[in-house]
C-alpha positions as CSV (number, residue, x, y, z in Angstrom):
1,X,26.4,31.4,-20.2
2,X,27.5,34.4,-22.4
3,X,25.2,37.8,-21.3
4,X,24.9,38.2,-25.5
5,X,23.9,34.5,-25.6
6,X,21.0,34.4,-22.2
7,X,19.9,37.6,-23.9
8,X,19.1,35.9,-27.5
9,X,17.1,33.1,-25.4
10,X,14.4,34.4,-23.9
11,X,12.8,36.0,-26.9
12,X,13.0,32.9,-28.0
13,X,11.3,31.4,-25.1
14,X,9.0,34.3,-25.4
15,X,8.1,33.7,-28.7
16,X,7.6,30.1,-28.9
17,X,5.6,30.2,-25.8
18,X,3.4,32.8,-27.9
19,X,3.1,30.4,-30.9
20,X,1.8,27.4,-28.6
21,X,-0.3,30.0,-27.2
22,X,-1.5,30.4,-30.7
23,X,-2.0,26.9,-31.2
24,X,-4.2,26.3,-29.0
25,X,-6.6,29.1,-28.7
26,X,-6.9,28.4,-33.2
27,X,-7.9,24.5,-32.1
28,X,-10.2,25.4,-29.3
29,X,-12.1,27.9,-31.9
30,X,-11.7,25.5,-34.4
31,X,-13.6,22.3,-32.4
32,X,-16.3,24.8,-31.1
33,X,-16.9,26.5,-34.5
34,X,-19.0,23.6,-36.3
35,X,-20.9,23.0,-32.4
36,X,-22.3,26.5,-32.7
37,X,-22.8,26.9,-36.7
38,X,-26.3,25.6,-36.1
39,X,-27.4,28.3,-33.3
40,X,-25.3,31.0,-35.1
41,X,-27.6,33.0,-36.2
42,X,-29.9,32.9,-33.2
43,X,-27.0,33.8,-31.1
44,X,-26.0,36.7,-33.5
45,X,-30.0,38.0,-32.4
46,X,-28.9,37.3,-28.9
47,X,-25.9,38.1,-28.3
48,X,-24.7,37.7,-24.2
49,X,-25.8,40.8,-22.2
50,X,-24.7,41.4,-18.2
51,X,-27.8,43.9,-17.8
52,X,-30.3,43.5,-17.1
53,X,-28.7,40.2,-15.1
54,X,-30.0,37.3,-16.4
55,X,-33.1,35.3,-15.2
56,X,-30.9,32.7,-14.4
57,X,-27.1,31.7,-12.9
58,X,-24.9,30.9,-16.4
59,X,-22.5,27.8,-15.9
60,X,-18.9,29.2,-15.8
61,X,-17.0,29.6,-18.9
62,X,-13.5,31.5,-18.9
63,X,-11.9,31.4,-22.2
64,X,-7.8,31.6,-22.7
65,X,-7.0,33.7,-25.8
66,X,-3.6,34.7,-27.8
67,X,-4.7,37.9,-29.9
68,X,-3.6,37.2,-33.8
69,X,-4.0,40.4,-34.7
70,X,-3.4,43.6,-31.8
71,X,-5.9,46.5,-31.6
72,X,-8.6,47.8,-28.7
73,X,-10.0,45.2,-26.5
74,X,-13.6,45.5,-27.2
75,X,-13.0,45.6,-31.1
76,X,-10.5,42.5,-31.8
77,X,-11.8,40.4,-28.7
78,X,-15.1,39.3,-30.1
79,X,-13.0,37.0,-32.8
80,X,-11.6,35.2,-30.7
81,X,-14.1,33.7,-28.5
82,X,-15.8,30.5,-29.6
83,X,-19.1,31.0,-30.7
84,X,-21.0,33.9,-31.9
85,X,-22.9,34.9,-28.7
86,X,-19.9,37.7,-27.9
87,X,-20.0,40.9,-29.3
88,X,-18.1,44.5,-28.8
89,X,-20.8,45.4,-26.3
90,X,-20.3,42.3,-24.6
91,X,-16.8,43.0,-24.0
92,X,-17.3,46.3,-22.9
93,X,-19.7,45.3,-20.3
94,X,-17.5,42.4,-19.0
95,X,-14.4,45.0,-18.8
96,X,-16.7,47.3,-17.0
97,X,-17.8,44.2,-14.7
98,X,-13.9,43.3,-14.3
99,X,-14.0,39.9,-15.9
100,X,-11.1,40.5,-18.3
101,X,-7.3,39.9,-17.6
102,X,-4.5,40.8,-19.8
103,X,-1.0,40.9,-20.6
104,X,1.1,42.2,-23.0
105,X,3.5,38.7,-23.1
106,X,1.9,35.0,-22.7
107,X,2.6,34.2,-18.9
108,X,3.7,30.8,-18.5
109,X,1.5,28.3,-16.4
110,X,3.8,28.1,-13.4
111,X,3.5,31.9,-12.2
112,X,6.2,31.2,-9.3
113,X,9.0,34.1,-9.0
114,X,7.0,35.8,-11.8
115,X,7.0,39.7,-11.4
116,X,3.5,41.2,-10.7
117,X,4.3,43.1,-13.1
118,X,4.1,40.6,-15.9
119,X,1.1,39.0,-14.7
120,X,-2.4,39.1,-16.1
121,X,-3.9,42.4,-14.8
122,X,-7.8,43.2,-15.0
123,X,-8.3,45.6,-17.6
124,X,-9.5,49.0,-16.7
125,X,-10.8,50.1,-20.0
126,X,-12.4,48.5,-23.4
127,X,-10.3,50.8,-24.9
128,X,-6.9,49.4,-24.0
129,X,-4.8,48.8,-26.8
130,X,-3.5,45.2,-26.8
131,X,-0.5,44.2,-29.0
132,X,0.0,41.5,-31.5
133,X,0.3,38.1,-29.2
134,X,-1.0,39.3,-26.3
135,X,-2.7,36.9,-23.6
136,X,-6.2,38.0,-22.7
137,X,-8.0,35.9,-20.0
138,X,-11.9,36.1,-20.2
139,X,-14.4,35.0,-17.6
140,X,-17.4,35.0,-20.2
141,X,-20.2,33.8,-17.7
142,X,-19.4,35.6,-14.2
143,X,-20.6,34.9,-10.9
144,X,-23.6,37.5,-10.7
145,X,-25.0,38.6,-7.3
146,X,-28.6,40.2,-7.6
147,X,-28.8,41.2,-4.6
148,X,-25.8,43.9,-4.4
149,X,-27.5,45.2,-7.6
150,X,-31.1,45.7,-5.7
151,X,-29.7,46.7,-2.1
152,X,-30.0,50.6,-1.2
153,X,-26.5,50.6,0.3
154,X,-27.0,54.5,1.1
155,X,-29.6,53.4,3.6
156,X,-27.8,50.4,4.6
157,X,-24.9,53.3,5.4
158,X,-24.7,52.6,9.6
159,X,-21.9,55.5,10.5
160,X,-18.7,56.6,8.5
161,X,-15.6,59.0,9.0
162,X,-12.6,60.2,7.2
163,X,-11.0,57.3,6.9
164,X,-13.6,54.8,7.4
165,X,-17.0,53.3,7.0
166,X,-19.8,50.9,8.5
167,X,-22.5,49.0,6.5
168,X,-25.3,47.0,7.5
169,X,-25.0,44.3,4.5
170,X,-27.3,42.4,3.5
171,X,-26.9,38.2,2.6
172,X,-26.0,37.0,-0.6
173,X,-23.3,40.1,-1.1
174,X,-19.3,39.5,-1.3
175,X,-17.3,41.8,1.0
176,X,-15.1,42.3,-1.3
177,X,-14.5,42.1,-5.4
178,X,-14.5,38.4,-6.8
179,X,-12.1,37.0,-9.2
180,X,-14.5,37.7,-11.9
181,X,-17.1,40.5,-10.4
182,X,-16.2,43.8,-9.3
183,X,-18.6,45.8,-9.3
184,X,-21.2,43.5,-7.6
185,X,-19.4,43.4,-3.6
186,X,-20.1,45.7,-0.8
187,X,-16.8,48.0,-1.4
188,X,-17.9,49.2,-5.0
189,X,-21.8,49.6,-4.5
190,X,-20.7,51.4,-1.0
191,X,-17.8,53.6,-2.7
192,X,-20.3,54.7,-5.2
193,X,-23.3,55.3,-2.6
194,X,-20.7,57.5,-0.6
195,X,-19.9,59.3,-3.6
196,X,-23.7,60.6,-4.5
197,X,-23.9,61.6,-0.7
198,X,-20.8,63.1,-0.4
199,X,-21.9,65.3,-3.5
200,X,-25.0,65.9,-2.0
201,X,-23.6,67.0,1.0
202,X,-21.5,69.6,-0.7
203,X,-24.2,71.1,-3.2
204,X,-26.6,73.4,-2.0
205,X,-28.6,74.1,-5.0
206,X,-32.8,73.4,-5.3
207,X,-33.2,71.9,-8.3
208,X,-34.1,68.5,-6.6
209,X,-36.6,67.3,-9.3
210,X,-34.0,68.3,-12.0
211,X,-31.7,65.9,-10.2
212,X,-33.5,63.4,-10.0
213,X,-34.7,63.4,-13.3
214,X,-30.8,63.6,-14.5
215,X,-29.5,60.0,-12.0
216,X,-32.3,58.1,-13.6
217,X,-31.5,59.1,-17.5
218,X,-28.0,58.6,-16.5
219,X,-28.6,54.8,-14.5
220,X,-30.4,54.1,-17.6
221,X,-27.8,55.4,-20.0
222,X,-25.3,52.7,-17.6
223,X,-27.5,50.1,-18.1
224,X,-27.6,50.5,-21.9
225,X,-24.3,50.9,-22.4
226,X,-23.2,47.9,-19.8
227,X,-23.2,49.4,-16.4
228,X,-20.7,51.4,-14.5
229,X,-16.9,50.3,-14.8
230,X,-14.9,49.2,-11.9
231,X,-12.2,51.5,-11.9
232,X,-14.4,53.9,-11.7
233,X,-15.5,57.1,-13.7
234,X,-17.3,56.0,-16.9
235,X,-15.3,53.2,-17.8
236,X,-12.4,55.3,-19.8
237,X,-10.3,53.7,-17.9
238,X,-8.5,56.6,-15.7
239,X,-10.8,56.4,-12.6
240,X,-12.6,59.2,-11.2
241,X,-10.3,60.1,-8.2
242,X,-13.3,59.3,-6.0
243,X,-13.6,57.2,-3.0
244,X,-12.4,54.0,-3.1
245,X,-12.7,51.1,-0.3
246,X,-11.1,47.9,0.7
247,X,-12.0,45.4,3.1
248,X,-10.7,45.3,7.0
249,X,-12.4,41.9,8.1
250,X,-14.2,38.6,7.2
251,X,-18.1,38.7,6.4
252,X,-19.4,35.5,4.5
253,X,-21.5,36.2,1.5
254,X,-24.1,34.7,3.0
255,X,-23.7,36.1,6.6
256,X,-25.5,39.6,6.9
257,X,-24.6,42.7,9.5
258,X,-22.0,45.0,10.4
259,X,-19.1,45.5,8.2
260,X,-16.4,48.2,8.5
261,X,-14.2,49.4,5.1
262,X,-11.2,51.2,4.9
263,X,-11.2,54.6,3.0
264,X,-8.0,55.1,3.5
265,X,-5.0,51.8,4.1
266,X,-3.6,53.3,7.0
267,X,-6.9,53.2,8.7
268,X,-7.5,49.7,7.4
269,X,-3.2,48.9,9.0
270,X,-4.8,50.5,12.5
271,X,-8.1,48.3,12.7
272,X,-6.3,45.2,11.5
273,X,-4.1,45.2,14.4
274,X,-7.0,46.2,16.9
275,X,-8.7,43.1,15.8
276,X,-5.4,40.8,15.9
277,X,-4.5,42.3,19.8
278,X,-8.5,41.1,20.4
279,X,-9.4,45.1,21.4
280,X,-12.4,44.6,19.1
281,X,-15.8,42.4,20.3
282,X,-18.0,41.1,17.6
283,X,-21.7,39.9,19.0
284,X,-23.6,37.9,16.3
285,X,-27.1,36.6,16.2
286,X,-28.4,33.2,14.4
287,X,-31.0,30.6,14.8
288,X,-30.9,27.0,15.1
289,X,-33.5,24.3,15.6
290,X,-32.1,23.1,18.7
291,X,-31.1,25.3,21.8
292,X,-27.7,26.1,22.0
293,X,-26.0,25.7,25.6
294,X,-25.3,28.9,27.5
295,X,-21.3,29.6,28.2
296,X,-18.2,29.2,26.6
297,X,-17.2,26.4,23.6
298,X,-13.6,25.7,22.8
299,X,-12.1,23.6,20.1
300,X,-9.2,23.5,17.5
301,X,-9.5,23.6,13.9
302,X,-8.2,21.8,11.3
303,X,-9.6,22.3,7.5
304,X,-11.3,19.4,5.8
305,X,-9.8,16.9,4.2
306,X,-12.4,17.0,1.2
307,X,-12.3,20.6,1.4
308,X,-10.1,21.2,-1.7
309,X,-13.3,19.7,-3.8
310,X,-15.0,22.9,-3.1
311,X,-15.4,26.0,-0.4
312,X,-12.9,25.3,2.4
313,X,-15.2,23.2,5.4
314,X,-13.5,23.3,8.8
315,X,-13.7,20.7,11.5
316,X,-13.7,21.6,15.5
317,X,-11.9,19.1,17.5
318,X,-12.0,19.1,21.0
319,X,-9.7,20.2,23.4
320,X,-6.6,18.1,24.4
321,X,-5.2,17.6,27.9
322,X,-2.2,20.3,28.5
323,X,-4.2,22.5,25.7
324,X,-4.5,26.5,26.8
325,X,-8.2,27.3,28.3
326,X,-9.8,30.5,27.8
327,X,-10.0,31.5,30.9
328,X,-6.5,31.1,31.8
329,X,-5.8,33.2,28.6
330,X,-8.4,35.6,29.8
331,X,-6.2,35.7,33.1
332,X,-3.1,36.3,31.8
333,X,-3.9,39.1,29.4
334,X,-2.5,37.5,26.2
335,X,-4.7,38.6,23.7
336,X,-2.7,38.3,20.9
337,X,-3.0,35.3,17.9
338,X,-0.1,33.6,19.8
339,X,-2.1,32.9,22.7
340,X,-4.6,30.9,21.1
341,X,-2.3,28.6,19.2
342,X,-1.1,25.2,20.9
343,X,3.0,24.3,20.9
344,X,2.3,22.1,18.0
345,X,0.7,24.8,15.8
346,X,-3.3,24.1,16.0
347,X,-5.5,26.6,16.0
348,X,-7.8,27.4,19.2
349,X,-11.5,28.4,18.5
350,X,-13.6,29.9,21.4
351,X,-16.4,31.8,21.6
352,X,-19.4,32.1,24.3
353,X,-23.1,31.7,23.9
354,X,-24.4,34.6,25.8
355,X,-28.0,33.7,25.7
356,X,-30.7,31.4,23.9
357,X,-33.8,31.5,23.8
358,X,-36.7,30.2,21.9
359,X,-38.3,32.7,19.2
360,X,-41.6,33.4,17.2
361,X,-42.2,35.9,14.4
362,X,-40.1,34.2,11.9
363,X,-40.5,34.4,7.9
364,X,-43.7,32.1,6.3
365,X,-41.1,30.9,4.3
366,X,-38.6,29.6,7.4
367,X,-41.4,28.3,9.4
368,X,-42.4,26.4,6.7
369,X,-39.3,24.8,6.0
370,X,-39.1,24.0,9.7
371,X,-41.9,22.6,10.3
372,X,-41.4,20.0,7.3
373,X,-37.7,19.1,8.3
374,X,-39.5,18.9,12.1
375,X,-42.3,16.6,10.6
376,X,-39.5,14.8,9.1
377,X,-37.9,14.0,11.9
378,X,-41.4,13.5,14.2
379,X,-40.5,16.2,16.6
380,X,-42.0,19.7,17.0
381,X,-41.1,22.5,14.9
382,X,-39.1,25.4,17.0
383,X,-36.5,27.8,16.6
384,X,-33.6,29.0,18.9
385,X,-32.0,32.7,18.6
386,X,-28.7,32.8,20.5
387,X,-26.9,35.7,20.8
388,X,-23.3,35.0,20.4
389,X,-19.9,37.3,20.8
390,X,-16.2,36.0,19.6
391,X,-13.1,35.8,21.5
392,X,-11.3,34.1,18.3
393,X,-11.7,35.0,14.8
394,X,-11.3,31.8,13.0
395,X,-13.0,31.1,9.0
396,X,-16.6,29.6,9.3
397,X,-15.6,29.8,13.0
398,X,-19.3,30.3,14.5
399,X,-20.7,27.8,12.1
400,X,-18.4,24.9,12.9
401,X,-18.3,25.5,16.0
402,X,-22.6,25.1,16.9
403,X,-22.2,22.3,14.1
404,X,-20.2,20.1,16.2
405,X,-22.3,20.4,19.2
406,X,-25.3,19.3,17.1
407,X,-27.0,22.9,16.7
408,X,-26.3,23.8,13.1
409,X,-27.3,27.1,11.7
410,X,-30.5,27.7,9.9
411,X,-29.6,27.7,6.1
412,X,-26.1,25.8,6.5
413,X,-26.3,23.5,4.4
414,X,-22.6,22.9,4.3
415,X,-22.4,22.4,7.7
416,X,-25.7,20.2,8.2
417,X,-28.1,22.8,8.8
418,X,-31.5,23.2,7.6
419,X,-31.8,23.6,3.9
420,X,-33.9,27.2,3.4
421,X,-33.5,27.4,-0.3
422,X,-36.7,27.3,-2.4
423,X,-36.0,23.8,-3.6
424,X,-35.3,22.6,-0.2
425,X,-33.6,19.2,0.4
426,X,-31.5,17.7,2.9
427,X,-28.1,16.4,1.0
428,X,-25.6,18.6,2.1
429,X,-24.2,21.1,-0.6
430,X,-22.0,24.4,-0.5
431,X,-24.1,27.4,-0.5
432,X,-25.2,29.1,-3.5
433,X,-24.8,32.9,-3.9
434,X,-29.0,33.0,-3.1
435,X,-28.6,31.1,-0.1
436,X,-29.4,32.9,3.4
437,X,-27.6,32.2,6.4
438,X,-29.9,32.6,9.7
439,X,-26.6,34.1,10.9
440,X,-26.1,38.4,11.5
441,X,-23.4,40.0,12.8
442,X,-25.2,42.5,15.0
443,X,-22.4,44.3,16.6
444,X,-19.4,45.7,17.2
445,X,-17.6,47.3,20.0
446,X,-14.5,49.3,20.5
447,X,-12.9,47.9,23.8
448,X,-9.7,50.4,23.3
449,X,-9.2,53.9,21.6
450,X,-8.9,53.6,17.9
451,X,-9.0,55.2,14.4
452,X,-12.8,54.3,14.8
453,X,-13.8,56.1,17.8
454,X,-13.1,56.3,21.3
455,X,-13.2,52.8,23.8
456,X,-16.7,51.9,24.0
457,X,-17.7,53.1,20.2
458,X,-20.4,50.6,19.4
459,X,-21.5,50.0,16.0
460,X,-25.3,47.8,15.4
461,X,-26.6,46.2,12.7
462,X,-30.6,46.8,12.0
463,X,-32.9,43.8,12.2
464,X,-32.0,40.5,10.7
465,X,-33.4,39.4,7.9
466,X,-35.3,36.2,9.2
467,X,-38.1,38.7,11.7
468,X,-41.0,38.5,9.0
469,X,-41.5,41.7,9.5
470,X,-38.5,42.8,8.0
471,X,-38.4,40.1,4.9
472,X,-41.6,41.6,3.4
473,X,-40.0,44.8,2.5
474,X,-36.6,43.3,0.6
């Protein structure tokens, strides 16, 4: 085809892809518009607000939009969302959030061999200017996490370096930012705590009180105005220059304990590979209603079937003859991901149970919920704390793993354990951003020199969460 020709085409394509666009962001308005004339004017009153969060979790809702007229974000948004529950503010505050995607051209549905470049990108500011027919991408409702909100991550703060930091999280907090949250994750509300102590650290002035006084007019002024952004700064969109952090390893939302971050991504390069050549040993601690047996458990993995329905579920298979043991592993000094995968390309799990023993001094709350699932079942109510360290690193590896030996984790609901929720039940669900696991990763060692610290650097979690003692004060 003629380069003058090829060249004439895809504006074509461009613009015709616009104009469906178009089409059907007008009828989606248009079928919604007559379903919310009759709460209209309530909704004008009460128009969306992230903050305070609200009392409750909001369904999901993302919205696809083709902008008819080009202008800032926050100003030409609002018309064109369904409904009149959206507002400028609420824009603002769901840019600031990082629940808004944009691009300058419609992107078509197959993103395959489509530059990065040209791909929806979460806006940094609500004063980006969009042009005519651009594609804006807007998770209205986002998943909220409360608890990243109420956490004091600079007490949570276990060690940190140059290049590097440890937190004790808590449960019910994303490592890392969300599709449509950003702000709500362990690496923001840990970038921002280092920032205030890093500034503390370098000031040497008195006027404590005056301080003080100052972050709480200035956390209300955030709140007011829809919370800090994202990218940092005050939300003008061109950052702050200040610490930012990304995540090294995998910590489940619900999972508490030690997590490392990355200040810097050749420290994150460094720890990754310390963690692939096994030269890093994790030692968690959970609780299950049934005693878990003392020594090593192998199996191979292979993800759900029905997993695609939902949160990825992974089922341990046992060994098969000919399959590679630990020990001879162990023996051999492989330590690499290689060693633990068979010829035909499944994936070893092993861990070891270093102890179990049964515990007392558990929440009112978990006791409770034992004792009516034990009742249940007409056997006693008890609880088992194992201590637990890794020799693989596989997804939901600890939690299949005592699931197929019949010793599910307390609060696993979507691997049969007991259901520790306030509205209980036994049906098996995927966990909720609320839910608790009883499962805390309480430690890590350095078993080689690294970018963390010398061999034998140990980082430790505080308590868990499920020691009564320790529940009453969060």
């Amino acid at each position: 085809m003629p380069t003058g020709t090829m060249s004439s085409v895809v504006p074509r394509l461009t613009r015709l892809r616009t104009i469906a666009w178009r089409h059907v962001a007008r009828a989606r308005r248009s079928a919604l518009a007559s379903s919310s004339s009759s709460s209209s004017s309530s909704a004008k009153l009460h128009p969306l607000r992230l903050h305070p969060l609200p009392p409750h979790p909001l369904p999901p809702r993302v919205e696809h939009v083709i902008l008819d007229a080009g202008g800032l974000i926050a100003a030409v948004l609002p018309a064109h969302i369904p409904g009149d529950d959206v507002d400028e503010t609420t824009v603002t505050q769901l840019v600031r959030i990082g629940a808004v995607y944009a691009a300058d051209v419609p992107p078509p549905k197959d993103k395959t061999g489509v530059r990065r470049s040209l791909r929806p990108a979460r806006v940094n500011s609500p004063d980006r200017a969009l042009p005519n027919g651009a594609y804006v991408r807007v998770h209205v409702h986002p998943k909220r996490f409360p608890a990243a909100v109420a956490c004091d991550w600079g007490g949570r703060i276990i060690a940190r370096g140059r290049d590097w930091v440890a937190v004790d999280k808590p449960p019910g907090v994303p490592a890392g930012p969300s599709l449509d949250n950003a702000t709500e994750c362990a690496t923001y509300r840990v970038a921002r705590a280092l920032r205030r102590l890093e500034t503390t650290d370098n000031d040497d002035d008195d006027d404590d009180e005056e301080e003080e006084d100052e972050e709480k007019k200035k956390k209300k002024k955030e709140e007011e105005e829809g919370g800090h952004s994202w990218w940092g700064g005050d939300g003008d969109g061109d950052g702050d220059g200040g610490t930012t952090l990304t995540t090294t390893h995998r910590l489940d939302v619900a999972t508490s304990g030690v997590l490392v971050l990355a200040r810097r991504s050749s420290f994150a390069a460094e720890f990754n590979d310390a963690l692939r050549r096994r030269r890093v040993t994790k030692t968690y601690e959970c609780v299950t209603a049934r005693a878990v047996p003392v020594g090593v458990l192998e199996h191979w993995t292979e993800e759900s079937s029905g997993a695609r329905e939902g949160p990825a579920r992974f089922e341990m298979r046992e060994l098969e003859p000919g399959d590679p043991r630990w020990r001879d592993v162990a023996a051999d000094g492989k330590y690499s991901d290689d060693a633990f995968v068979t010829p035909d390309g499944r994936k070893l799990c092993v861990l070891r149970v270093l102890g179990c023993e049964e515990t007392e001094g558990l929440t009112k709350r978990l006791t409770k919920r034992l004792a009516g699932e034990a009742g249940e079942a007409g056997e006693a109510s008890r609880a088992y704390v194992s201590t637990i360290e890794l020799v693989t690193g596989r997804t939901h590896q600890i939690r299949a793993q005592l699931s197929a030996i019949g010793c599910p984790i307390l609060g696993d609901v979507l691997y049969g354990g007991v259901d520790l929720s306030r509205e209980g039940g036994a049906t098996p669900r995927v966990l909720r951003d609320d839910d608790r696991l009883c499962l805390h990763a309480a430690e890590m060692r350095m078993d080689a020199d690294s970018a963390l610290g010398p061999k034998g650097t140990t980082l430790r979690a505080g308590p868990p969460w499920w020691r009564a003692a320790d529940l009453e004060r969060t």
